[in-house]
C-alpha positions as CSV (number, residue, x, y, z in Angstrom):
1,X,23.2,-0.4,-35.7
2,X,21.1,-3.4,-33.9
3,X,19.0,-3.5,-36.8
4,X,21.8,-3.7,-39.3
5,X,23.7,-6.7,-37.0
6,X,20.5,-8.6,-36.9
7,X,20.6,-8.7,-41.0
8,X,24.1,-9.4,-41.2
9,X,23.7,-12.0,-38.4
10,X,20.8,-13.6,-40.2
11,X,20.9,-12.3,-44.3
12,X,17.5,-11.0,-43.9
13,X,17.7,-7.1,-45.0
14,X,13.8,-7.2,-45.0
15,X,13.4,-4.9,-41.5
16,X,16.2,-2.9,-42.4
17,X,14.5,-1.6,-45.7
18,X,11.0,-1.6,-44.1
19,X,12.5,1.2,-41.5
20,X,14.7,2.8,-44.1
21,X,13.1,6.6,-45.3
22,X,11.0,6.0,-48.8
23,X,13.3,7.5,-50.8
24,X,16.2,5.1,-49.4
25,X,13.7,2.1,-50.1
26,X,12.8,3.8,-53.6
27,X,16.9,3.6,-54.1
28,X,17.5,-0.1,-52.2
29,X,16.4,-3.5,-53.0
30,X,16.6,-6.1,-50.3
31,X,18.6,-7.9,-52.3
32,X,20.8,-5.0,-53.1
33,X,21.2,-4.1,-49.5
34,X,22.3,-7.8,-49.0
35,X,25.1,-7.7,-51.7
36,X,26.3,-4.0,-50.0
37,X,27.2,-5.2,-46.5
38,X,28.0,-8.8,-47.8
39,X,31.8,-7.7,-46.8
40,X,30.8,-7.1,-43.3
41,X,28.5,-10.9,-43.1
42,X,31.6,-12.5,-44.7
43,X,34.0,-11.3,-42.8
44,X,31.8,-11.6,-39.2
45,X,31.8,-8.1,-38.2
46,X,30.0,-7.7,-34.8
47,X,27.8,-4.3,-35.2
48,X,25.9,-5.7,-31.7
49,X,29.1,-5.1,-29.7
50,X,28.9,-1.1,-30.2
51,X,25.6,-0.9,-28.3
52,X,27.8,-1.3,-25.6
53,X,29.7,1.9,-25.8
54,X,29.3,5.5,-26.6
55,X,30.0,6.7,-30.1
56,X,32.7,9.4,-30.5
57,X,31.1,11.9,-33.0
58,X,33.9,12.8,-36.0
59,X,31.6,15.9,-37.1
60,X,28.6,16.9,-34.7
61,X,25.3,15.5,-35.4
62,X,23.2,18.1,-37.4
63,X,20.6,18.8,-39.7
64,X,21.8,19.9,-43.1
65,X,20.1,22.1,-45.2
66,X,17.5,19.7,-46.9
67,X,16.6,18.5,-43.4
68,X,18.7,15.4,-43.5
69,X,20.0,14.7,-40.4
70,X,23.5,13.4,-40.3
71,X,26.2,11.2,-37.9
72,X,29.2,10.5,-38.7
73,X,31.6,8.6,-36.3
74,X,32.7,5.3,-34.8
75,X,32.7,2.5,-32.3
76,X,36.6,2.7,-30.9
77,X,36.7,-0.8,-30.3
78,X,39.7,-2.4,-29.7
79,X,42.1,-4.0,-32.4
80,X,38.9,-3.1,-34.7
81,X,36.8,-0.3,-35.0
82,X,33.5,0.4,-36.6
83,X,33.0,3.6,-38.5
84,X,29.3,4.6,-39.6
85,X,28.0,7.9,-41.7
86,X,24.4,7.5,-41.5
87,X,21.8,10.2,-42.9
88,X,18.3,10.4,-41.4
89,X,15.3,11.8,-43.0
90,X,12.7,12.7,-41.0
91,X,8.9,11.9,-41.8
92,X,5.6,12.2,-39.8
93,X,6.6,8.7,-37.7
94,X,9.9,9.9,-37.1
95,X,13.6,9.7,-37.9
96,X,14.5,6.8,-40.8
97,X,17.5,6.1,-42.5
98,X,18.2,7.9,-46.0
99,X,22.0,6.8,-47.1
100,X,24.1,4.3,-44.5
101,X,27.8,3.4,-44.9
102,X,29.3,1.2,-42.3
103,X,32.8,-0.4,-42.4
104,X,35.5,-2.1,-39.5
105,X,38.9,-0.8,-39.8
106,X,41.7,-1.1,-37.7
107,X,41.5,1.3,-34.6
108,X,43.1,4.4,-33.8
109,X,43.2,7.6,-31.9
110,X,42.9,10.2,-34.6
111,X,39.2,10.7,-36.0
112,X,39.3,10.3,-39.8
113,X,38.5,13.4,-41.6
Protein backbone atom coordinates (compact mmCIF):
# COMPACT_ATOMS: atom_id res chain seq x y z
CA UNK A 1 0.00 0.00 0.00
CA UNK A 2 2.99 2.56 0.84
CA UNK A 3 4.48 1.68 -2.30
CA UNK A 4 1.44 2.15 -4.38
CA UNK A 5 0.69 5.91 -2.50
CA UNK A 6 4.25 6.90 -3.16
CA UNK A 7 3.40 6.32 -7.17
CA UNK A 8 0.14 7.90 -7.02
CA UNK A 9 1.67 10.73 -4.94
CA UNK A 10 4.46 11.16 -7.37
CA UNK A 11 3.36 9.32 -11.05
CA UNK A 12 6.34 7.27 -10.94
CA UNK A 13 5.07 3.42 -11.13
CA UNK A 14 8.81 2.43 -11.74
CA UNK A 15 9.29 0.76 -7.86
CA UNK A 16 6.01 -0.59 -8.00
CA UNK A 17 6.69 -2.71 -11.10
CA UNK A 18 10.33 -3.45 -10.05
CA UNK A 19 8.72 -5.21 -6.74
CA UNK A 20 5.80 -6.65 -8.69
CA UNK A 21 6.21 -10.87 -9.32
CA UNK A 22 7.74 -11.47 -13.04
CA UNK A 23 4.79 -12.52 -14.37
CA UNK A 24 2.82 -9.30 -13.15
CA UNK A 25 5.81 -7.20 -14.79
CA UNK A 26 5.60 -9.64 -17.97
CA UNK A 27 1.64 -8.45 -17.88
CA UNK A 28 2.26 -4.50 -16.72
CA UNK A 29 3.97 -1.69 -18.30
CA UNK A 30 4.84 1.27 -16.22
CA UNK A 31 2.99 3.25 -18.28
CA UNK A 32 0.07 0.94 -18.13
CA UNK A 33 0.15 0.79 -14.35
CA UNK A 34 0.05 4.61 -14.53
CA UNK A 35 -3.17 4.80 -16.66
CA UNK A 36 -4.84 1.88 -14.12
CA UNK A 37 -4.78 3.85 -10.89
CA UNK A 38 -4.96 7.25 -12.72
CA UNK A 39 -8.65 7.39 -11.04
CA UNK A 40 -7.11 7.14 -7.68
CA UNK A 41 -4.06 10.15 -8.59
CA UNK A 42 -6.92 12.21 -9.99
CA UNK A 43 -9.19 12.04 -7.56
CA UNK A 44 -6.28 12.37 -4.45
CA UNK A 45 -6.88 9.18 -2.73
CA UNK A 46 -4.70 8.86 0.33
CA UNK A 47 -3.46 4.96 0.35
CA UNK A 48 -0.58 6.43 3.20
CA UNK A 49 -3.43 6.97 5.74
CA UNK A 50 -4.31 3.07 5.99
CA UNK A 51 -0.79 2.28 7.37
CA UNK A 52 -2.31 3.69 10.30
CA UNK A 53 -4.94 1.15 10.96
CA UNK A 54 -5.46 -2.52 10.86
CA UNK A 55 -7.14 -4.02 7.83
CA UNK A 56 -10.42 -5.95 8.35
CA UNK A 57 -9.94 -9.19 6.21
CA UNK A 58 -13.32 -9.81 3.96
CA UNK A 59 -12.07 -13.57 3.18
CA UNK A 60 -8.99 -14.89 5.26
CA UNK A 61 -5.65 -14.56 3.88
CA UNK A 62 -4.66 -17.91 2.14
CA UNK A 63 -2.68 -19.58 -0.29
CA UNK A 64 -4.74 -20.88 -3.25
CA UNK A 65 -4.05 -23.81 -5.06
CA UNK A 66 -1.35 -22.41 -7.52
CA UNK A 67 0.47 -20.95 -4.55
CA UNK A 68 -0.82 -17.52 -4.92
CA UNK A 69 -1.28 -15.95 -1.86
CA UNK A 70 -4.40 -13.83 -1.60
CA UNK A 71 -5.99 -10.61 0.73
CA UNK A 72 -8.84 -9.30 0.21
CA UNK A 73 -10.21 -6.44 2.44
CA UNK A 74 -10.23 -2.80 3.40
CA UNK A 75 -9.15 0.26 5.20
CA UNK A 76 -12.60 1.33 7.13
CA UNK A 77 -11.80 4.79 7.01
CA UNK A 78 -14.24 7.21 7.72
CA UNK A 79 -16.63 8.87 5.12
CA UNK A 80 -14.23 6.78 2.62
CA UNK A 81 -12.92 3.60 2.62
CA UNK A 82 -10.23 1.82 0.77
CA UNK A 83 -10.82 -1.67 -0.54
CA UNK A 84 -7.75 -3.82 -1.82
CA UNK A 85 -7.64 -7.59 -3.41
CA UNK A 86 -4.12 -8.18 -3.78
CA UNK A 87 -2.52 -11.64 -4.96
CA UNK A 88 1.16 -12.46 -3.99
CA UNK A 89 3.38 -14.86 -5.70
CA UNK A 90 6.00 -16.12 -3.94
CA UNK A 91 9.68 -16.42 -5.38
CA UNK A 92 13.08 -17.29 -3.85
CA UNK A 93 13.40 -13.36 -2.36
CA UNK A 94 10.05 -13.53 -1.11
CA UNK A 95 6.41 -12.50 -1.45
CA UNK A 96 5.72 -9.96 -4.67
CA UNK A 97 2.67 -8.77 -6.07
CA UNK A 98 0.91 -10.86 -8.96
CA UNK A 99 -2.67 -9.01 -9.70
CA UNK A 100 -3.62 -5.69 -7.41
CA UNK A 101 -6.99 -3.90 -7.45
CA UNK A 102 -7.43 -0.97 -5.16
CA UNK A 103 -10.43 1.39 -5.15
CA UNK A 104 -12.11 4.19 -2.32
CA UNK A 105 -15.67 3.77 -1.87
CA UNK A 106 -17.93 5.23 0.56
CA UNK A 107 -17.65 3.36 3.98
CA UNK A 108 -19.74 0.97 5.57
CA UNK A 109 -20.23 -1.77 8.17
CA UNK A 110 -21.05 -4.78 6.03
CA UNK A 111 -17.94 -6.48 4.22
CA UNK A 112 -18.59 -6.66 0.48
CA UNK A 113 -18.93 -10.09 -0.73
Amino acid sequence: MITLDNANRTGDYSVLHALSAPNFQTNNTVGSLYDSFRSLRENQVDIGRAILINPTFYIPPAVDKNGLLRLRGGFETRPMAIRFDILFERSNTGWHIFALSVIETESSTKAPR
